[in-house]
C-alpha positions in Angstrom: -159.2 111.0 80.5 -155.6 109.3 81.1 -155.9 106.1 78.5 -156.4 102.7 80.1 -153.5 100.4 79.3 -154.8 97.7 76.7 -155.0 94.1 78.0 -152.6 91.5 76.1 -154.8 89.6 73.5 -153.9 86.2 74.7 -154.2 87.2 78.5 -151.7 87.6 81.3 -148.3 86.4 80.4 -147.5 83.0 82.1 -144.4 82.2 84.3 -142.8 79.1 82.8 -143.4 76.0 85.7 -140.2 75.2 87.4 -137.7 72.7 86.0 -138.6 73.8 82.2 -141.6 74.1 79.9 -144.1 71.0 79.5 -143.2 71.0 75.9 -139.7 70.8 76.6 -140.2 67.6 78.6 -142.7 65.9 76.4 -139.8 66.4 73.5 -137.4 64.4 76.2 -139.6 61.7 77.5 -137.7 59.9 80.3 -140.2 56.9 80.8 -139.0 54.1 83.9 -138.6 51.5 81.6 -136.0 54.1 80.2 -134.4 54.2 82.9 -134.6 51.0 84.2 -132.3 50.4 80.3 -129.7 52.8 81.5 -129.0 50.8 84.1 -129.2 47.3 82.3 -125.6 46.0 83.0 -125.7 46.6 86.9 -129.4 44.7 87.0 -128.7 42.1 84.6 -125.5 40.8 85.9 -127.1 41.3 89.7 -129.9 38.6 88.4 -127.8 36.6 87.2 -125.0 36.2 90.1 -128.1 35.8 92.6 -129.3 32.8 90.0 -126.0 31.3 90.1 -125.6 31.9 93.7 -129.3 30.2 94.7 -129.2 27.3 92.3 -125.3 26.2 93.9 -127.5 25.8 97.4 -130.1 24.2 96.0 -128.3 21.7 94.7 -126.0 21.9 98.0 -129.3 21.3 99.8 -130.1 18.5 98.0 -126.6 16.4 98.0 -125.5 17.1 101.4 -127.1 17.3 104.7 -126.1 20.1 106.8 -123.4 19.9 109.1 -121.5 18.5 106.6 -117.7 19.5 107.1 -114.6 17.4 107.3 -112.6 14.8 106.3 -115.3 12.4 104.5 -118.0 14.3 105.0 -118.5 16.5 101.8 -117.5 15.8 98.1 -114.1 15.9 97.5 -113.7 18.4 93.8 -109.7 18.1 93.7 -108.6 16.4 96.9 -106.6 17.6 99.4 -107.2 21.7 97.5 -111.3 22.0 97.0 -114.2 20.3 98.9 -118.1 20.8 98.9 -119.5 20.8 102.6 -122.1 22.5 103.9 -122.4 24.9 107.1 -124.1 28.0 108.2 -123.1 31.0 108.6 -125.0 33.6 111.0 -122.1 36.4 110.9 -120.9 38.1 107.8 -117.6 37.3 105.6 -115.2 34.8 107.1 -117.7 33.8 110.0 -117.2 37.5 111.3 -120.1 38.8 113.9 -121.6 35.5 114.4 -125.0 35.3 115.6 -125.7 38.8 114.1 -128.1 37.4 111.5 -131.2 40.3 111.4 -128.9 43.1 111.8 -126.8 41.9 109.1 -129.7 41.7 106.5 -131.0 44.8 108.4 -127.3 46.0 107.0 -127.9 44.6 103.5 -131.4 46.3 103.1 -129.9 49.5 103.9 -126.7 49.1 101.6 -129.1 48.3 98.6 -131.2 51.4 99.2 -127.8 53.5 99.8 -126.7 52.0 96.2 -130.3 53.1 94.5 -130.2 56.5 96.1 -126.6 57.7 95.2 -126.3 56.1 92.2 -125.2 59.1 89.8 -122.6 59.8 92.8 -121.1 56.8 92.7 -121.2 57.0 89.0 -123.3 54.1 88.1 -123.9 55.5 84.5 -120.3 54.1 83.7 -120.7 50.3 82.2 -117.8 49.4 84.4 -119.1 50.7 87.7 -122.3 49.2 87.0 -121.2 45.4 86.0 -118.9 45.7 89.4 -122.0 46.8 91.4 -124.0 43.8 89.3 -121.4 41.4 91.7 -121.8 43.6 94.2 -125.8 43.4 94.6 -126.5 40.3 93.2 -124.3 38.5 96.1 -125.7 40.8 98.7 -129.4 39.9 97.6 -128.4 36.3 97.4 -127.4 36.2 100.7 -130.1 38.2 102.1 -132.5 35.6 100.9 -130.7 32.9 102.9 -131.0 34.8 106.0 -134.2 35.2 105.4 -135.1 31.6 104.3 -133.0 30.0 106.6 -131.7 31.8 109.7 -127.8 31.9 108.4 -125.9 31.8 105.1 -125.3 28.7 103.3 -121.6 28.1 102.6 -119.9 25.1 100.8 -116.8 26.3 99.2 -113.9 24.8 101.1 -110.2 25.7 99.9 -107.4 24.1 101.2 -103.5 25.1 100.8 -101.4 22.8 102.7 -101.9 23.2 106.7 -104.1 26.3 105.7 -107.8 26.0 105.5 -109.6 29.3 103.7 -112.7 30.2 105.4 -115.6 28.3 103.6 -117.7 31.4 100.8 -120.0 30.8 98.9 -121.0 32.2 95.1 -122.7 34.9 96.7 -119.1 36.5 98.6 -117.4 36.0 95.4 -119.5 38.4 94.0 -119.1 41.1 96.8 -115.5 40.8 97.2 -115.3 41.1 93.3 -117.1 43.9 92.9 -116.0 46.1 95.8 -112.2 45.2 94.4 -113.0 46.2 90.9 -115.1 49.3 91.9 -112.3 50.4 93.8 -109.7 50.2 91.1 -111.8 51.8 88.8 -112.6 54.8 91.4 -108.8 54.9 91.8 -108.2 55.6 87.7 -111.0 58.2 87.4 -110.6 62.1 87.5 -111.6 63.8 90.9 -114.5 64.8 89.6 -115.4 61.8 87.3 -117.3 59.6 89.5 -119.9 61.4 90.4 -120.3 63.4 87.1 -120.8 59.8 85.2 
């Protein structure tokens, strides 16, 4: 009779599962609050611009009524260069798409997500990248909630240089325009490749 081949003593050899063996990934545990960590300069200095942003129209809220914009009608900082007022705003930067109020926190909702999903792309594990995307986020979540709260953005910073009035910001477009300026120089200084390998 032709001999029967002899079964393998520990059974039928196993395929290793896809993406590596489960003892390899239980020697590199990646937990969420791991990750979260990695990420701890974009988050943290998001928090704390939205803070900062919030608690500057709360106190806005509290010392002027709304409307309040022009000569003796807000609180005069440095006269004749910085005033407080306070006014709306239902478009985005510089009063731009007025009335546009949902679609523009529609808008921020969906740049938020963009910024979570291609996060290694835009190289977010490099501390610089993620402090300018800290401005970045924090002003666009501290805006969102005034849309959300109350129909239009709350403003009171009002600049003045000589005949020239700057449109009135807040702390929240500080922190965008900051960031997207310092996230594009940085881009600009990185290898082709850089960004998204970070």
């Amino acid at each position: 009779m032709p001999e029967q081949p002899t079964p393998a003593a520990n059974g039928p050899r196993q395929s290793p599962a896809p993406g590596g063996s489960a003892q390899s990934k239980i020697e590199n545990p990646k937990s969420k609050i791991q990750r979260l960590f990695a990420y701890r300069r974009l988050w943290m200095l998001g928090v704390a611009v939205c803070a900062l942003d919030q608690l500057t129209k709360y106190w806005i809220n509290a010392r002027l009524p709304f409307g309040s914009y022009g000569p003796g009608a807000g609180i005069e900082i440095f006269p004749g260069f910085l005033h407080l007022v306070h006014v709306g705003n239902t478009g985005a930067a510089w009063s731009m798409f007025a009335g546009a109020s949902l679609w523009l926190g529609l808008l921020a909702l969906g740049t938020l997500a963009a910024i979570f999903f291609w996060r290694r792309q835009l190289g977010l594990r490099s501390p610089t990248a993620q402090a300018a995307f800290g401005l970045l986020c924090g002003g666009i979540v501290g805006n969102l909630i005034d849309r959300l709260a109350h129909g239009h953005v709350i403003d009171f910073l009002d600049f003045h240089f000589g005949n020239y009035t700057y449109p009135t910001f807040n702390v929240a477009d500080s922190g965008i325009c900051v960031g997207v300026f310092w996230y594009v120089l940085w881009s600009l200084k990185q290898p082709p490749t850089a960004a998204s390998e970070k």
